[in-house]
C-alpha positions as CSV (number, residue, x, y, z in Angstrom):
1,X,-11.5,16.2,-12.7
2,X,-11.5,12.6,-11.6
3,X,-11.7,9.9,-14.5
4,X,-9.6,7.9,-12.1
5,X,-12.1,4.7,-13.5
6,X,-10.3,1.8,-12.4
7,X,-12.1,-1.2,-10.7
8,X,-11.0,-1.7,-7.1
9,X,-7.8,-3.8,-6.3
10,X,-5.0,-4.7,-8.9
11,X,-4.7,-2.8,-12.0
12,X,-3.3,-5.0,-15.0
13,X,-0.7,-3.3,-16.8
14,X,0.5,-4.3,-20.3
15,X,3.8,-3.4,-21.9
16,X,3.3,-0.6,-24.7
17,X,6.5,-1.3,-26.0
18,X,9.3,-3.7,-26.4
19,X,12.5,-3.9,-28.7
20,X,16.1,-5.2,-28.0
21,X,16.4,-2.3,-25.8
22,X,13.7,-3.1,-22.9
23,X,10.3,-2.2,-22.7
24,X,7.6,0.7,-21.9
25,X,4.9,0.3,-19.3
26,X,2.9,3.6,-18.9
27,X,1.3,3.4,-15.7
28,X,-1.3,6.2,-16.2
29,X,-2.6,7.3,-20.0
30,X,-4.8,10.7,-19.3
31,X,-4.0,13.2,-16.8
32,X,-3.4,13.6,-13.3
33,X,-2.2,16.4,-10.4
34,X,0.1,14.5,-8.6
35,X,2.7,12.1,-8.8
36,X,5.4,11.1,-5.7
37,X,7.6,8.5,-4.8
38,X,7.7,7.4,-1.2
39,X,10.2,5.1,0.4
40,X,8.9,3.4,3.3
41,X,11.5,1.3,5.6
42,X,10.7,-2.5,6.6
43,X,8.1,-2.9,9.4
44,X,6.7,0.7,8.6
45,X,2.7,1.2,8.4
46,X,1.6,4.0,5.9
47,X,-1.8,4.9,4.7
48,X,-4.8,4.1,7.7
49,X,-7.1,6.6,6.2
50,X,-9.5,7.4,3.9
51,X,-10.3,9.6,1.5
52,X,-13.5,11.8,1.4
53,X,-12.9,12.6,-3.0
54,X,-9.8,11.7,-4.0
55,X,-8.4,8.0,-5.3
56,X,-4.9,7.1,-6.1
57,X,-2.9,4.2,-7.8
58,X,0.4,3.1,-6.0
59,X,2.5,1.2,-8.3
60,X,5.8,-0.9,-6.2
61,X,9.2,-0.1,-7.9
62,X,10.7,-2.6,-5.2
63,X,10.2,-4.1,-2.3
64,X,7.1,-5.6,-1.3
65,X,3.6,-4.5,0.5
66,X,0.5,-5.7,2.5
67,X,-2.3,-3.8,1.1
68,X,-5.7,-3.8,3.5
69,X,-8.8,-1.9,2.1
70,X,-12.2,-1.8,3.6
71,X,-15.3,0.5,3.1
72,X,-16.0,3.3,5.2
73,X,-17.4,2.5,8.4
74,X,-19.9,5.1,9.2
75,X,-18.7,4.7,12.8
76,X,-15.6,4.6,13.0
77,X,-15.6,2.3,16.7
78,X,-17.3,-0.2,14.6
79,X,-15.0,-3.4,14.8
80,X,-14.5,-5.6,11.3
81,X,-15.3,-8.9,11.9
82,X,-12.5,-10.5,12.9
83,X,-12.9,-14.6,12.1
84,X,-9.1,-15.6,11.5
85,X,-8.3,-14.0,14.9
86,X,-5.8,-11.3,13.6
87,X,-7.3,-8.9,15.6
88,X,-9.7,-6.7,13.5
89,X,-8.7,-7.4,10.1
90,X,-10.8,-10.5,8.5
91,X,-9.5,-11.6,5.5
92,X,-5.8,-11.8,4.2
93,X,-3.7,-8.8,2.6
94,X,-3.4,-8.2,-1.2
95,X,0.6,-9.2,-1.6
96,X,1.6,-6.7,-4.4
97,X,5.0,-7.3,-5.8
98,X,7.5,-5.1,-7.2
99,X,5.9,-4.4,-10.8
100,X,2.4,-4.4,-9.9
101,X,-0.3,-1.8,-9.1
102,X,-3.4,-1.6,-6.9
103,X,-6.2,1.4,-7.0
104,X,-7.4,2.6,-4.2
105,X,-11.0,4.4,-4.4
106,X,-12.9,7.2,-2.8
107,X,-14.3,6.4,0.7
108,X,-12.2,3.1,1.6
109,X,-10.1,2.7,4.2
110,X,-6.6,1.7,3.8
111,X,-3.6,0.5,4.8
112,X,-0.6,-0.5,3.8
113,X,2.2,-2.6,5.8
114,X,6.0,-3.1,4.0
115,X,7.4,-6.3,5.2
116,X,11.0,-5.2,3.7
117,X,12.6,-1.5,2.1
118,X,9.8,-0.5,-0.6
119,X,9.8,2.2,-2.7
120,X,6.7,3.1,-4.6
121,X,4.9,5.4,-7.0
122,X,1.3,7.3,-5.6
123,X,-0.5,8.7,-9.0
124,X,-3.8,10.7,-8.1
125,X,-6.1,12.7,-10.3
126,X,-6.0,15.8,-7.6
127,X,-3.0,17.5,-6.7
128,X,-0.8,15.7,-3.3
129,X,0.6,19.1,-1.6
130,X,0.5,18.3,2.0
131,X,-2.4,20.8,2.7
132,X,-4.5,19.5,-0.2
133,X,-3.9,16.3,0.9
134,X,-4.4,16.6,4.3
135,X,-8.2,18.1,3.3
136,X,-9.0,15.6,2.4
137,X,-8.5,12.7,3.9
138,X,-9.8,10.9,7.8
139,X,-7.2,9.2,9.7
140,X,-8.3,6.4,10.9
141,X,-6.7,2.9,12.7
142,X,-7.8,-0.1,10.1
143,X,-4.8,-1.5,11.6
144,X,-2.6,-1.1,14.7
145,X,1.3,-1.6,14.6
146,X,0.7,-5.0,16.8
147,X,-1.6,-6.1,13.8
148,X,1.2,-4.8,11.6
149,X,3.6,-6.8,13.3
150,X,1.0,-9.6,13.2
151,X,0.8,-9.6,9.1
152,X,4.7,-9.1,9.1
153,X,5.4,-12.3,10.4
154,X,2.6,-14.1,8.0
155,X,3.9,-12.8,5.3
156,X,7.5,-14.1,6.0
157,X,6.1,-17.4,6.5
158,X,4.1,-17.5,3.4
159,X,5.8,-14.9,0.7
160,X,8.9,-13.9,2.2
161,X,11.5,-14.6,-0.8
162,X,15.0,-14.3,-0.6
163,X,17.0,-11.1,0.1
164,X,20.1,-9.6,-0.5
165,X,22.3,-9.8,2.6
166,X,21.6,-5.6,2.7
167,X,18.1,-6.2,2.7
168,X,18.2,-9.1,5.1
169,X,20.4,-6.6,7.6
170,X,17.7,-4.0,7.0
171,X,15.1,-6.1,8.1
172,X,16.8,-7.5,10.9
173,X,17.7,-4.3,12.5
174,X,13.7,-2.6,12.2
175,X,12.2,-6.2,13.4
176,X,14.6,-5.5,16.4
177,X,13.4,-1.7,17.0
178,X,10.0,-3.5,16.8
179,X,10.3,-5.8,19.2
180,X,12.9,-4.0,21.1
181,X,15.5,-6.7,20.8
């Protein structure tokens, strides 16, 4: 069921079609179970699990995310090393942009942290009703909301772009709840 056989980290996507009218990009050629779009407000964690068979590509309509993946640790007390001090996580985020698409495998934890409003597309080759999903997955705590908070302000200082003044009031008012300003 799952010829999800994509290499680990970005996926390149290529337009399949272009005339004066736009273009196509099909994000998946061959089947899949499910397909959902989630909307996840600034300063939210998702993901911080793993899963035990299934994969999934998440492609970013808008928005941006911090995207943390690390093989199973067989024990899950086991720290990562932590060299660059952000407690637990060693090596910086993949920054995905609106447009682009990372694969996630079987068997790697994950995370995900969305500096501003995202909205994004999950594709997986086995079906995503809650139960399903829930079967098959291990929660686990690659990263804690401080470390969340942590990669937040990073990314402002090194990607943060500029935002509409909806966005920017968006932002503003979760970074408060976070801080509880």
């Amino acid at each position: 069921m799952d010829d999800f056989n994509y290499q680990p980290g970005l996926v390149p996507l290529k337009v399949n079609h272009s005339d004066a009218r736009g273009y196509i990009v099909n994000l998946r050629e061959g089947p899949c179970a499910g397909v959902a779009i989630i909307e996840s407000v600034a300063g939210s964690i998702r993901s911080n699990h793993w899963h035990r068979e299934d994969s999934h590509l998440l492609y970013l309509v808008s928005g941006a995310m911090l995207y943390f993946e690390h093989p199973v640790r067989e024990d899950p007390g086991t720290k990562i090393p932590d060299p660059c001090g952000f407690g637990g996580i060693s090596y910086e985020p993949q920054v995905i942009r609106p447009g682009e698409m990372v694969f996630t495998g079987p068997r790697m934890e994950h995370a995900t942290v969305f500096p501003i409003d995202s909205t994004m597309i999950s594709i997986s080759p086995r079906p995503r009703d809650h139960e399903s999903h829930e079967a098959d997955l291990v929660r686990t705590e690659l990263l804690s909301e401080e470390q969340a908070k942590t990669w937040i302000g990073w990314w402002y200082r090194n990607h943060g772009t500029i935002a509409s003044s909806v966005q920017v009031a968006s932002v503003l008012r979760r970074l408060r709840h976070f801080y509880n300003l």
